[in-house]
N, C-alpha and C positions, 0 to 999 in steps of 0.2 A: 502522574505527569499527564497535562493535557496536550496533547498534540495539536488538536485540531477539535470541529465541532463536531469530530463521532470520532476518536478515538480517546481515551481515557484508560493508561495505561498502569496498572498498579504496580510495585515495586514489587519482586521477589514473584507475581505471577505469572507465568507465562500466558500469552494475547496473539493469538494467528492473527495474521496480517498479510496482506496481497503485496506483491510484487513491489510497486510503486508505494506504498509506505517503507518495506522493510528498505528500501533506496534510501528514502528519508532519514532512516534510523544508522543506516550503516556506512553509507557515504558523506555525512557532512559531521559538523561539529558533536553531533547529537552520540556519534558512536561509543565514545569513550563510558556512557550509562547503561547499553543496552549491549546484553546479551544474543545473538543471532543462531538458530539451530536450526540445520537442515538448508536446503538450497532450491533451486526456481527452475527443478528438473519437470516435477510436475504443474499443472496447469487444475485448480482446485475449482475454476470459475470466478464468477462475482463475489465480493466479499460484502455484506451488508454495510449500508453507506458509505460504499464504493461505486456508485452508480448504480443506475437503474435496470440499462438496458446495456447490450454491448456496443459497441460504437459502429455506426452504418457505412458499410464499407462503399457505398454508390454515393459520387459528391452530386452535389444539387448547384454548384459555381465552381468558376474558374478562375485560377487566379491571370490567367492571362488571358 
């Protein structure tokens, strides 16, 4: 199954996956195919073609 342009998920394999995809997988239509193990106790970091860098926590604007 293609998810997206970096994930490619093989049927019967299991595919670590970051936070914000297994949301993907388990919260919407998509759940009823995929199996989920384990839970988002731990924090594993960045997951390749999950972004580059972590997100900069100092804003450069304002919204007001």
């Amino acid at each position: 199954f293609v998810l997206d342009n970096h994930h490619l998920l093989e049927k019967e394999k299991p595919f670590l996956v970051c936070s914000n995809t297994a949301s993907m997988l388990k919260d919407t239509r998509l759940a009823k195919h995929f199996q989920m193990d384990g839970d988002l106790s731990v924090h594993y970091g960045l997951f390749e073609g999950c972004g580059e860098t972590p997100a900069s926590k100092e804003s450069k604007s304002s919204c007001c």
